[in-house]
mmCIF file of the C-alpha atoms, coordinates in Angstrom:
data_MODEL
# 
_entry.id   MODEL 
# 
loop_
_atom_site.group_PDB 
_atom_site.id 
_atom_site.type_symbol 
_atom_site.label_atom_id 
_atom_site.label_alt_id 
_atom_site.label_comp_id 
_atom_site.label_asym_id 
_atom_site.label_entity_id 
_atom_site.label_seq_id 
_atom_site.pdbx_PDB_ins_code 
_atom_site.Cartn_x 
_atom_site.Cartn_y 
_atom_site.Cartn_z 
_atom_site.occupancy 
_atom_site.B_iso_or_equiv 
_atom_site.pdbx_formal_charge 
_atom_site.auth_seq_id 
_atom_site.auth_comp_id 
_atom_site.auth_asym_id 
_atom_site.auth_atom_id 
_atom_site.pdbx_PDB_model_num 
ATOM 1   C CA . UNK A 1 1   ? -56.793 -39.930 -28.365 1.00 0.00 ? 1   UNK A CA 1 
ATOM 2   C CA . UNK A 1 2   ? -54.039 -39.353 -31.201 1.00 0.00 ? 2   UNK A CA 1 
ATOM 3   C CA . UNK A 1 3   ? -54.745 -38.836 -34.687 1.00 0.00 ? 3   UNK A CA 1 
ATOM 4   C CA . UNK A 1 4   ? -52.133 -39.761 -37.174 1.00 0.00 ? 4   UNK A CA 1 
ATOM 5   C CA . UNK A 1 5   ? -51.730 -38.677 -40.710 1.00 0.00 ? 5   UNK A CA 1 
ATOM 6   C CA . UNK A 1 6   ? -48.844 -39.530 -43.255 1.00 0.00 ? 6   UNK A CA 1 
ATOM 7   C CA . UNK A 1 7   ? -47.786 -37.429 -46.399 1.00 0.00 ? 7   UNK A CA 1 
ATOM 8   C CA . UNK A 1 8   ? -45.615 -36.469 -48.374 1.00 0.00 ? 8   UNK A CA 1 
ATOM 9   C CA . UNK A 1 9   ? -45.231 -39.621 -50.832 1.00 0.00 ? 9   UNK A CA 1 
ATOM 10  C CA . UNK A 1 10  ? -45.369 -39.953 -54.198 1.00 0.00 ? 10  UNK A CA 1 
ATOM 11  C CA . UNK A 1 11  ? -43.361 -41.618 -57.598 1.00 0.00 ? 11  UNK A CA 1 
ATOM 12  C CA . UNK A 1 12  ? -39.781 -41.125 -58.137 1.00 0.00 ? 12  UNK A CA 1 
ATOM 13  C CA . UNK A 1 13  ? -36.921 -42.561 -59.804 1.00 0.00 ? 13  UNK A CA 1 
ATOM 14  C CA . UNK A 1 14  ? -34.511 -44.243 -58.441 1.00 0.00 ? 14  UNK A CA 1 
ATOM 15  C CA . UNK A 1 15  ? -31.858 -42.266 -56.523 1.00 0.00 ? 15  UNK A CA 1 
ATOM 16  C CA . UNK A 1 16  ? -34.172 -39.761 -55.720 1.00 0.00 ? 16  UNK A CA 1 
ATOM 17  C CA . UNK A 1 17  ? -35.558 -38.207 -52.699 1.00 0.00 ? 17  UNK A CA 1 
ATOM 18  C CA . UNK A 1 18  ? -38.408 -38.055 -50.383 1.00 0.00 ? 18  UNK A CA 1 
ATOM 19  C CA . UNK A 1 19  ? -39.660 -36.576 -47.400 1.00 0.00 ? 19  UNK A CA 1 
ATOM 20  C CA . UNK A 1 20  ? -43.120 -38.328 -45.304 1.00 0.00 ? 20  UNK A CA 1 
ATOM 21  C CA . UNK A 1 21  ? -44.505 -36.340 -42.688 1.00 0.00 ? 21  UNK A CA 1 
ATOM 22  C CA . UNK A 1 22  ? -46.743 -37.445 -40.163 1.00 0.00 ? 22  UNK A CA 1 
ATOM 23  C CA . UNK A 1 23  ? -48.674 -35.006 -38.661 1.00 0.00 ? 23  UNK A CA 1 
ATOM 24  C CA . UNK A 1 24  ? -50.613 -35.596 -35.209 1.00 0.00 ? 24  UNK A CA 1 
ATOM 25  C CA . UNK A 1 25  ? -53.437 -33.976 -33.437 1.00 0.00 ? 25  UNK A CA 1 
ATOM 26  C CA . UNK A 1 26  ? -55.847 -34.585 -30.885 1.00 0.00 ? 26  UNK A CA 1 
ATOM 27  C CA . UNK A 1 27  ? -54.533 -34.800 -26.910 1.00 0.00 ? 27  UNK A CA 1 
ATOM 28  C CA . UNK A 1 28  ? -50.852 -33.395 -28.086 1.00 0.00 ? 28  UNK A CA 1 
ATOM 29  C CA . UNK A 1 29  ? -50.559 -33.998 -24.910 1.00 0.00 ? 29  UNK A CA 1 
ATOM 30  C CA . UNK A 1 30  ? -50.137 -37.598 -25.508 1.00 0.00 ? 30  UNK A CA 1 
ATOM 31  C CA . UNK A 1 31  ? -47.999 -37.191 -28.600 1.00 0.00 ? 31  UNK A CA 1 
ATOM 32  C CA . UNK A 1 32  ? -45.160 -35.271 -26.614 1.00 0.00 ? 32  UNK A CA 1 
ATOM 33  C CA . UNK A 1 33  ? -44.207 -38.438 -24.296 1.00 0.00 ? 33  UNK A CA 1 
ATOM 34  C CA . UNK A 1 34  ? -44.846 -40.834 -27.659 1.00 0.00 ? 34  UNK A CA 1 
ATOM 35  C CA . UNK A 1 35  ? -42.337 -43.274 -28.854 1.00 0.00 ? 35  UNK A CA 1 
ATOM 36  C CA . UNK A 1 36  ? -43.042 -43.358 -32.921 1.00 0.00 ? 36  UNK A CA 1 
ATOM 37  C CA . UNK A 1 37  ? -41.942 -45.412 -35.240 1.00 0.00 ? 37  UNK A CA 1 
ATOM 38  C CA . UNK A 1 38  ? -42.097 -45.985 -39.139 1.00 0.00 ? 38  UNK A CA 1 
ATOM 39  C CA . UNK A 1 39  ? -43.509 -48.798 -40.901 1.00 0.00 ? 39  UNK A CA 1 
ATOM 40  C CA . UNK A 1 40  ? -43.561 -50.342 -44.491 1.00 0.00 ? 40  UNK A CA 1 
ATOM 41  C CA . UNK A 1 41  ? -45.597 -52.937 -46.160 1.00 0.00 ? 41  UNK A CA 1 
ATOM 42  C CA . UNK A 1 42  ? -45.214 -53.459 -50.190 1.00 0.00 ? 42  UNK A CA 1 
ATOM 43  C CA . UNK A 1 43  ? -47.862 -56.002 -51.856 1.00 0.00 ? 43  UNK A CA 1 
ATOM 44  C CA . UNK A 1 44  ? -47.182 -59.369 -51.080 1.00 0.00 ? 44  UNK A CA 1 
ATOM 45  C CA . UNK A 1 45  ? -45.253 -59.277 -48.272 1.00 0.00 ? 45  UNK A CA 1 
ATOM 46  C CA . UNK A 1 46  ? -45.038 -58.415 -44.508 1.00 0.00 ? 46  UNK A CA 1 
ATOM 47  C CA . UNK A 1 47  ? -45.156 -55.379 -42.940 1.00 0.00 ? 47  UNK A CA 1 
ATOM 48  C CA . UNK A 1 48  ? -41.733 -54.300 -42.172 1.00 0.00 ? 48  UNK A CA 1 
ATOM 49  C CA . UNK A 1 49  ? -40.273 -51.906 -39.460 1.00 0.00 ? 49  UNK A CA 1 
ATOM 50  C CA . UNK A 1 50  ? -38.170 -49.164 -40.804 1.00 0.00 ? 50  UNK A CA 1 
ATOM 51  C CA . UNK A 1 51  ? -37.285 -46.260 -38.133 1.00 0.00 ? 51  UNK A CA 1 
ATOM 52  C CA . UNK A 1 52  ? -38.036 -45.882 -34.701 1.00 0.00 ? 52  UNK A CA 1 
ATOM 53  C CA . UNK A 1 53  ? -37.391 -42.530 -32.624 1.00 0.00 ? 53  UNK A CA 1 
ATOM 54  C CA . UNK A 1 54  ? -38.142 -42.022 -29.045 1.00 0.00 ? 54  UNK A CA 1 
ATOM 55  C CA . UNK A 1 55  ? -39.665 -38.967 -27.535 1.00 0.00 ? 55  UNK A CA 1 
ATOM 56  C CA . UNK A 1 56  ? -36.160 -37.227 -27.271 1.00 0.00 ? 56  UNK A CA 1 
ATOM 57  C CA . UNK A 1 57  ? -35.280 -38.229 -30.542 1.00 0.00 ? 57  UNK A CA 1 
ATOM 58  C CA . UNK A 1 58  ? -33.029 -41.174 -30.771 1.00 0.00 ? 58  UNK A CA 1 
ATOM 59  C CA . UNK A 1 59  ? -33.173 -43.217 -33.377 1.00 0.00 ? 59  UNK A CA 1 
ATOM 60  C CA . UNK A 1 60  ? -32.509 -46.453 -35.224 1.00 0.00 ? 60  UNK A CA 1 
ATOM 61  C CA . UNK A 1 61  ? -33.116 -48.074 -38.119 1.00 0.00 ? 61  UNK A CA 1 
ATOM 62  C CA . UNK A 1 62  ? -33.564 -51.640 -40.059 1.00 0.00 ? 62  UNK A CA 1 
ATOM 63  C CA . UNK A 1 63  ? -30.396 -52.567 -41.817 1.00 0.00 ? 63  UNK A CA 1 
ATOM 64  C CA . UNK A 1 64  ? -31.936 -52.079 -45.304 1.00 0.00 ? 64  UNK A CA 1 
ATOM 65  C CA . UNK A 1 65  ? -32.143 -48.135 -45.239 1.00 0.00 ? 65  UNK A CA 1 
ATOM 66  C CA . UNK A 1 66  ? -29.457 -47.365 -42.690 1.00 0.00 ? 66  UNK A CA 1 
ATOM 67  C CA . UNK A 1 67  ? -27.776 -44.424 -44.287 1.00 0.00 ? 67  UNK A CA 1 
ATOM 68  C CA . UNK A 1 68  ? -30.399 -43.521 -46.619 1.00 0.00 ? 68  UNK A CA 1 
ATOM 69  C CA . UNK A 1 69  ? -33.213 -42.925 -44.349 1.00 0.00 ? 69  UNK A CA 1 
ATOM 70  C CA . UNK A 1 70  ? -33.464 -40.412 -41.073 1.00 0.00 ? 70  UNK A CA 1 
ATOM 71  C CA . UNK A 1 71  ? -36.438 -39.974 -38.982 1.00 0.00 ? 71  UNK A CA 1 
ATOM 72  C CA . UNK A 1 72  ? -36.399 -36.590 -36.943 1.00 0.00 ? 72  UNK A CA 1 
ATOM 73  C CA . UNK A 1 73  ? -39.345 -35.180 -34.600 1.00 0.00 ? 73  UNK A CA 1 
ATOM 74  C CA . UNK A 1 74  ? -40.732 -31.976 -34.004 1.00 0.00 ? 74  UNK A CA 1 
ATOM 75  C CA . UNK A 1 75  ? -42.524 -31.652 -30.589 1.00 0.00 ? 75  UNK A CA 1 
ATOM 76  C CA . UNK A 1 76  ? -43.501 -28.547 -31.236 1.00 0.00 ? 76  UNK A CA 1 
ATOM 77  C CA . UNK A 1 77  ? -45.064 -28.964 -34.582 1.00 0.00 ? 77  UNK A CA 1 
ATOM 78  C CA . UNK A 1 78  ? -46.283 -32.408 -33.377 1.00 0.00 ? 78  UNK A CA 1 
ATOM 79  C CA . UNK A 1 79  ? -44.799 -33.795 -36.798 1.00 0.00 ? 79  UNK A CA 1 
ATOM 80  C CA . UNK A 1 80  ? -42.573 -36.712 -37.222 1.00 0.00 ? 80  UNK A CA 1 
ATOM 81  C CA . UNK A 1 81  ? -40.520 -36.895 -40.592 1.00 0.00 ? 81  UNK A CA 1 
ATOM 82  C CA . UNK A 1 82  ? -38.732 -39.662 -42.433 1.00 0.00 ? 82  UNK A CA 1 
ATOM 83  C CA . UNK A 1 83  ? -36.414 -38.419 -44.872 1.00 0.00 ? 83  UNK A CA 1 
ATOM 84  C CA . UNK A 1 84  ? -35.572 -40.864 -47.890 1.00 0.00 ? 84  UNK A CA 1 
ATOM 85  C CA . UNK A 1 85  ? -32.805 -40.494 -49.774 1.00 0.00 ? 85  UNK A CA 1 
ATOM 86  C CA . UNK A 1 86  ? -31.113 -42.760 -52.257 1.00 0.00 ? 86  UNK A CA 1 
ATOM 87  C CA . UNK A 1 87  ? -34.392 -44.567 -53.112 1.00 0.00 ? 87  UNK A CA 1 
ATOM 88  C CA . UNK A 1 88  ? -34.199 -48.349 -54.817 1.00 0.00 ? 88  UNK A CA 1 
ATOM 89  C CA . UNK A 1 89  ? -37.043 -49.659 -56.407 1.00 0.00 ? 89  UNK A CA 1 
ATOM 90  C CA . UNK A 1 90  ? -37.296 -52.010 -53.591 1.00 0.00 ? 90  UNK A CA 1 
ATOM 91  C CA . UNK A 1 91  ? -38.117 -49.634 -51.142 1.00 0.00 ? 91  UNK A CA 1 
ATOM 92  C CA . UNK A 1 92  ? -41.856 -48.973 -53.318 1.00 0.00 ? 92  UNK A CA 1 
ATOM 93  C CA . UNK A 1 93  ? -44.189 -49.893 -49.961 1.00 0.00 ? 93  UNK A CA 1 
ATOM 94  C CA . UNK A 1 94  ? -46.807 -47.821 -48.548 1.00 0.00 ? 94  UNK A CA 1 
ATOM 95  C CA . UNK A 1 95  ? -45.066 -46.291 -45.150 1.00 0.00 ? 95  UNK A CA 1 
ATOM 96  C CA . UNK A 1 96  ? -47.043 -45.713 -42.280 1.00 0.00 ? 96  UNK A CA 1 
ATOM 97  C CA . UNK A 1 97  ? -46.660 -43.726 -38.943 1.00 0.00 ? 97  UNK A CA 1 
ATOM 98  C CA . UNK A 1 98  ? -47.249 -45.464 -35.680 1.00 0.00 ? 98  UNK A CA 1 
ATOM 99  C CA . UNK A 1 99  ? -46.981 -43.800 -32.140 1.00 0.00 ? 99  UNK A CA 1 
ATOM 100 C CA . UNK A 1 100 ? -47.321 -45.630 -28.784 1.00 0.00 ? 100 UNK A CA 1 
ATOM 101 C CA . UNK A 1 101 ? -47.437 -44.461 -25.231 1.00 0.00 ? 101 UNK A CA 1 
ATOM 102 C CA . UNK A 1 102 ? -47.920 -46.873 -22.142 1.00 0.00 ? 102 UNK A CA 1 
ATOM 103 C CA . UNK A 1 103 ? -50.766 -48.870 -23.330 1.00 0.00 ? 103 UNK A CA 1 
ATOM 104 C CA . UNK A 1 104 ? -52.039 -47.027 -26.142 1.00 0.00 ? 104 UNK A CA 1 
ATOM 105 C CA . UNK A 1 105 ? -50.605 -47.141 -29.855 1.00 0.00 ? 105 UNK A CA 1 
ATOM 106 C CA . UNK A 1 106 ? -52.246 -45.352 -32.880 1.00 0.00 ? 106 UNK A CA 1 
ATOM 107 C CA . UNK A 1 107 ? -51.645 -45.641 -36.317 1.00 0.00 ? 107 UNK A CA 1 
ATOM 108 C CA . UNK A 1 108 ? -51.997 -43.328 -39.710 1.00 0.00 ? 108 UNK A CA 1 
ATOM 109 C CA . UNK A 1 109 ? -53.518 -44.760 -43.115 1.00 0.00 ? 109 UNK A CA 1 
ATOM 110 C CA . UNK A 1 110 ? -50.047 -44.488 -44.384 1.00 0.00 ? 110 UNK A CA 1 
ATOM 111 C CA . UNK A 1 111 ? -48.803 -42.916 -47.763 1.00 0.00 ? 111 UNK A CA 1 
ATOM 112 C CA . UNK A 1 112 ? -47.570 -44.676 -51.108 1.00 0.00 ? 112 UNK A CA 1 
ATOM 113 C CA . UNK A 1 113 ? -44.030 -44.562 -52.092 1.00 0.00 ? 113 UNK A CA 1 
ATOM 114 C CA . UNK A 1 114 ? -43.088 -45.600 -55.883 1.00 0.00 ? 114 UNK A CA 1 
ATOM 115 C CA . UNK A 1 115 ? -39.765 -45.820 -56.937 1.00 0.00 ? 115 UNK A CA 1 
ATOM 116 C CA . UNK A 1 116 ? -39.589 -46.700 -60.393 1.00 0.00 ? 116 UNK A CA 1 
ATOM 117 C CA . UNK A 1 117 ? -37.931 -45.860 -64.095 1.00 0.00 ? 117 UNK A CA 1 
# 
């Protein structure tokens, strides 16, 4: 199994900057042929998907944070970021890490964003 585990969030204003990490460990093994993807879900409504990034590294995103957000990977640190840059106060959500391979799919307890004056 795969153990997932977000941080890096926090309160900022708006136009400022973040950077989530999601840090994996368990059969690596697993994580190195993973497909991972970001997720946010603010209070009230539905849990929306925000980044996804193969095991090579391509990515794309949802309309709403295309070139303001960038996901990146490193295998070898078994880490998966998700820069934020630009931040609205709309984009206040928790964000959480998912990662899928065949059959399986594992997800983190996710870590609050705030983006507020």
């Amino acid at each position: 199994q795969v153990q997932l585990v977000e941080s890096g969030g926090g309160l900022v204003q708006p136009g400022g900057s973040l950077r989530l990490s999601c840090a994996a460990s368990g059969s690596i093994f697993s994580y190195y042929a993973m497909a991972m993807a970001w997720y946010r879900q603010a209070p009230g409504k539905q849990r929306e998907l925000v980044a996804r990034i193969t095991s090579t590294g391509d990515t794309n995103y949802a309309d709403s944070v295309k070139g303001r957000f960038t996901s990146s990977r490193d295998n070898a640190k078994c880490t998966v970021y998700l820069q934020l840059n630009s931040l609205k106060p709309e984009d206040t959500a928790v964000y959480c890490c998912n990662g899928r391979r065949i059959v399986s799919i594992y997800w983190g307890q996710g870590t609050q964003v705030t983006v507020s004056s």
